[in-house]
Structure formats: structure tokens, C-alpha cells
N, C-alpha and C positions, 0 to 999 in steps of 0.2 A: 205533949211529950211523945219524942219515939220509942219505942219501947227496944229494949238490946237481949238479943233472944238465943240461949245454946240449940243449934242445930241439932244436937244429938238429942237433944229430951224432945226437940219436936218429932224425931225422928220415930221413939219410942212413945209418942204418945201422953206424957207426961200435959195430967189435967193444966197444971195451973200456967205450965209454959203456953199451951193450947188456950187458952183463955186470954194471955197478953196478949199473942199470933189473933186473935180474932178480933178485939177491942184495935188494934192496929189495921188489919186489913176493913173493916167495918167502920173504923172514924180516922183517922188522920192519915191512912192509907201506904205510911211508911212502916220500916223496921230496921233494924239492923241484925245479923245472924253470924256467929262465930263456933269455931268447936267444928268447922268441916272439914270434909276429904283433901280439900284445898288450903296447905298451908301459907303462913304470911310468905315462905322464900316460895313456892311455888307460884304467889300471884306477883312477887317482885321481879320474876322470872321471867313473862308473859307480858310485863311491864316494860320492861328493858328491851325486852324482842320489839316490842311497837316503838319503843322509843329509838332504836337503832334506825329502824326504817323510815320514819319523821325527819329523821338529820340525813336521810340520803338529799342527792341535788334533785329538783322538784324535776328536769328533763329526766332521772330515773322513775321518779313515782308515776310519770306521765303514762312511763309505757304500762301501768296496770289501772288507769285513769277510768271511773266507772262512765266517766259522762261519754264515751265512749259506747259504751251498751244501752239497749234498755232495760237494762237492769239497776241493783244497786250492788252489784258484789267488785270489790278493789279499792281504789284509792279515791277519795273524795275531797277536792282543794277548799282550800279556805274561801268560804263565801259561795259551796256550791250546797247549800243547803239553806232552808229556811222555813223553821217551824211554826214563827209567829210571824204573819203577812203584813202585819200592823210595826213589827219591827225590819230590821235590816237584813241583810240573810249574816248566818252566823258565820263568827270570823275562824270556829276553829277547822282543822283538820282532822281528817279521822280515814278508818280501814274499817268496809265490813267483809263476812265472810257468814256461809251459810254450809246447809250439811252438801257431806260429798255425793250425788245421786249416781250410780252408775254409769256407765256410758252408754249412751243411747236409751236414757229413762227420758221418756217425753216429756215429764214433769222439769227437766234442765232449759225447756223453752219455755218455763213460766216465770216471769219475773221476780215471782217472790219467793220463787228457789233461784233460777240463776243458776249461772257456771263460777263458782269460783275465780278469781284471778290470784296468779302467784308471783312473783320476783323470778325470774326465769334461772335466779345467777344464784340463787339462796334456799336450796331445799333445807336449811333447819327452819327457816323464818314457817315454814307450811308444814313441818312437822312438831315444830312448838304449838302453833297456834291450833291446829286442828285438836291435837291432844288434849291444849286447855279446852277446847269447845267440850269434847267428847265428856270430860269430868267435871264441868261445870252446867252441861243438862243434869246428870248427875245427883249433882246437886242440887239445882230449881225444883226437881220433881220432888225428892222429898220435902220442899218446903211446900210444895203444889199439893202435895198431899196432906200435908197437916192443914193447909188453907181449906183441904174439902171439909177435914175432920170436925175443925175450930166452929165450919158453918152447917154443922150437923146433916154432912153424905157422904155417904161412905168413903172410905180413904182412896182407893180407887176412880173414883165417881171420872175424873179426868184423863186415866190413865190410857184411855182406846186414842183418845183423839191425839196423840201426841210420838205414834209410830213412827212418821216421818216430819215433824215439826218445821215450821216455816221459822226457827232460832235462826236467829240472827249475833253475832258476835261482832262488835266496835272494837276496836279501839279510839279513843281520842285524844287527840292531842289541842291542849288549851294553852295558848302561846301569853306570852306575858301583855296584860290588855292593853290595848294600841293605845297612843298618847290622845289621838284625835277620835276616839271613842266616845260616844253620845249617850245617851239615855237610850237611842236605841238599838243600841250592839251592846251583845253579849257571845259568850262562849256558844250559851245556846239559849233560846231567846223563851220565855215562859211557854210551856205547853203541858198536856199530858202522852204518855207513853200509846201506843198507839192499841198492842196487842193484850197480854195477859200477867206473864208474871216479870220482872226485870230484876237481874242477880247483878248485883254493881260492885264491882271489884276499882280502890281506888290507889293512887300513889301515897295516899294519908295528907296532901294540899286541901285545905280547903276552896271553896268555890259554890259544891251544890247548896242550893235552899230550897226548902220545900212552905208550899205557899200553908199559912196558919186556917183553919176554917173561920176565925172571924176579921182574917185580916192581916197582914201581915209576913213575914217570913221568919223559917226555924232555918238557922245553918247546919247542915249535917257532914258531920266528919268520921272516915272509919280507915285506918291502917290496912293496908296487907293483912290479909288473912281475917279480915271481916268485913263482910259486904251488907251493902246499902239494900234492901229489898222494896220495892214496890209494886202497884199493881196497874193494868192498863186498861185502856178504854172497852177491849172484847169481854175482860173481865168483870167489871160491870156490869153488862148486860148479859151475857150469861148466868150472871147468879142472881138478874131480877135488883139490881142494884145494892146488895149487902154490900158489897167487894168494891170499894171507892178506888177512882182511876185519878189521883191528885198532881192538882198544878206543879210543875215545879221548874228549876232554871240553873243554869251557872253563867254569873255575872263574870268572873275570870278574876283576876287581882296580879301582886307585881310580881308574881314568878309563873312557870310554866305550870301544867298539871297534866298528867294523863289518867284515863280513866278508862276502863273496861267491861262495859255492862253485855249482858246475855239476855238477848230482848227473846223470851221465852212464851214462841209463838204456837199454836196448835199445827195439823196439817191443814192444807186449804179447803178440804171439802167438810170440814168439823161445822156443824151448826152450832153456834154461839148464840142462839136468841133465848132469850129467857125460859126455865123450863116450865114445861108444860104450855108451852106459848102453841100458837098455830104458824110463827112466822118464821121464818126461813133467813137466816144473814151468814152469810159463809164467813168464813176466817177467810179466805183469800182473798175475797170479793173485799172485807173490808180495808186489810191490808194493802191493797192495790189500790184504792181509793188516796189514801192516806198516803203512802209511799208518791202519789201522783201530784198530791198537794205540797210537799215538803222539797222532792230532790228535783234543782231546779232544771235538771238534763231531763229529767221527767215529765215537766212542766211543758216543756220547751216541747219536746216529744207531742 
């Protein structure tokens, strides 16, 4: 079962909410959280901005094309990704963006910060989206924080490493699934998340599943104004494995979807190995790894 969880009693600490928040991030590794800064017209809002920019002609989205960089920050075409190697590369579309670094922060020539790209013709498209970013780290944190609480360290315990975060903002766009679609194309094909916490803001379509621990798939659905939570592969081993980093997928079905997750990553030189460990695993190092196996301009690269 995924548990459905008000953000505001996690926020205040509230035992028995913190106790669901744990039993979820410690076994089936999902959640759902409602009651945020972020209301349902606010993520319908940031919906519609991505979906505007989907329906531009694909010679516009070209010119903010990531495969272009090496990086991952801009437009990403259908089929230029591929999380599961054993499947197809995934047929959807999507936009990422990451935080804004000053100009001339040496940290803009590291891939998993990146330079932004924007629509040259559209400053609301990048003053929407930033904004959503800006209030839905926000938001991550305090649920980051009740995850320290739930696993008994302090509320805090995360909060240094996340100054300048390697967050990552999608959007996606999940087009209605192709008639000539196989067993192995999907939206996006089984994996787990790659970093720490993932705040999923959705169109209320169904699509995602999250894989069952003995087998199986849950379909998980959540409207505007309440987001999908889970937890990633850094997050694991940094908490010694309490913190499960769970399979999950979207298959796609006969209408479109978009979806909007905040892949809620630390900065790159945060050690993430287990604590009290002797070993050393950067958050960028590992994200770069991952990012290198997935986008296939990367690969190529």
C-alpha cells in the first residue's frame, strides 16, 4: 500500500504521520503528499507551460535541443533516452532544467549543473518554470526532512548538502502509445530514480506503476496538487540502505500525459556513502555515471 500523507503534519513533526513517512520510505519506497505551498492550479499551471512548448514544431524545440551539449539541460526528442538497456529507448519527450549558477561559476561547466537552455522567443516559459523549481525544492526539503526525522537524525541531518543542489526539473510529455509498440517500449522503461528524493507533480492520467516487493505492479495516481514521492539510488546508500530506491515505470495508454518530477539531487561534492563508512562516493560522481548510461547524446559522447 502507498501511504497518502499531509505535508503540513510532516512538516510539523506530527508522530503518527512520521511513522507512515517511514514505513513508506523503508518498504515500498513510495508516497503520496498533499496540503503544500504548491496548489492543484499552481501545478496545472506549469503543466500547461510544458504542454504549450510539446506542441511547438519539433525545428523550434530543435534549437534548445540537449543532444546538442554535453550536458542534459533543454529539450530532449522522443527516443533520446534510455533507462533500461534491455528495453527500447523511451518514446517520450521531455524538458530538463537545473538551478540558475551565476555567470562565470565554474560549476556551469559541469554537466550535472549545465547551463540552462531557454526558448529565446518566450521569457514567461523560463520565468514560470524557474519559479515552479524555486518552490518546489521547497517543498522536497521539508519532506527531506521528515525522512531524516521518520529515520531517527536529526531534522537537519541533510540540510548542508543541499546549498546548491544538483535538482533537476522535467517535464514530460507521454504521447498517446504508438500503435506498433512492443513489450519493449514504454513511456519510460522500468528503472530506479537515480539521486535522492523525486517530488512528482502529475496531470491526474494514469501511467506510473510502481514495481510490488514480491512481484508485481501498484498503479499510482495523484491529481494536481498532490505529488507522487519517492526515493533514489544516493538515497539508499547513504542511509545504509533504510531508504529503498524502488523499481518503477510508465507504460503510457491511449491518451497523452504529462508529468513533472523534481529529481531532488544534493550538491556534487556531498559524500553520500553510508554513514560512518570510510568510503567516499560523491553525488556528482555518481550522477554523472548514471546520466552517462541513460542520455543517449551522452553515451554517444
Amino acid at each position: 500500500m502507498i501511504p497518502k500523507l499531509d505535508a503540513t503534519l510532516i512538516r510539523k513533526g506530527d508522530p503518527e504521520t512520521l511513522a507512515a513517512l517511514h514505513e513508506a520510505a523503508t518498504g515500498v519506497g513510495f508516497a503520496t503528499v498533499y496540503n503544500t505551498a504548491l496548489t492543484g492550479a499552481r501545478v496545472s499551471e506549469v503543466i500547461e507551460t510544458y504542454r504549450a512548448f510539446f506542441k511547438r514544431p519539433e525545428a523550434e524545440k530543435r534549437e534548445v535541443d540537449m543532444a546538442r551539449t554535453g550536458s542534459n539541460r533543454g529539450w530532449g526528442a522522443a527516443g533520446s533516452e534510455q533507462v533500461d538497456p534491455d528495453a527500447n529507448p523511451d518514446y517520450k519527450q521531455f524538458f530538463d532544467s537545473g538551478v540558475e549558477l551565476p555567470i562565470g561559476d565554474p560549476r556551469g561547466q559541469m554537466p550535472v549543473y549545465g547551463l540552462n537552455q531557454w526558448p529565446t522567443d518566450d521569457a514567461a516559459f523560463r520565468t514560470s518554470i524557474l519559479n515552479y523549481y524555486s518552490d518546489a525544492i521547497d517543498v522536497a526539503m521539508d519532506v527531506l526532512r521528515g525522512i531524516a526525522t521518520s529515520i531517527d537524525m536529526p531534522s537537519t541531518y541533510f540540510d548542508a548538502a543541499f546549498q546548491t543542489p544538483m535538482a533537476l526539473l522535467r517535464g514530460n510529455f507521454y504521447p498517446e502509445r504508438p500503435k506498433h509498440a512492443t513489450s519493449k517500449d514504454f513511456g519510460i522503461a522500468t528503472h530506479t530514480d537515480y539521486g535522492c528524493l523525486t517530488l512528482l507533480a502529475t496531470d491526474g492520467s494514469l501511467g506510473l506503476e510502481v514495481r510490488k516487493l514480491g512481484g508485481g505492479w501498484i498503479p499510482v495516481l495523484a491529481q494536481p496538487g498532490e505529488f507522487v514521492i519517492n526515493f533514489g539510488e544516493m538515497m539508499e546508500f547513504w542511509t545504509a540502505g533504510q531508504v529503498k530506491a524502488t523499481p518503477h515505470r510508465v507504460v503510457g495508454g491511449n491518451a497523452e500525459r504529462i508529468s513533472v518530477p523534481l529529481f531532488f539531487n544534493p550538491a556534487h561534492d556531498t559524500n553520500v556513502a553510508p554513514p560512518n563508512s570510510d568510503k567516499v562516493v560523491l553525488a556528482g560522481d555518481h550522477l554523472s555515471r548514471r546520466f552517462n548510461e541513460t542520455y543517449l547524446h551522452l553515451k554517444k559522447g
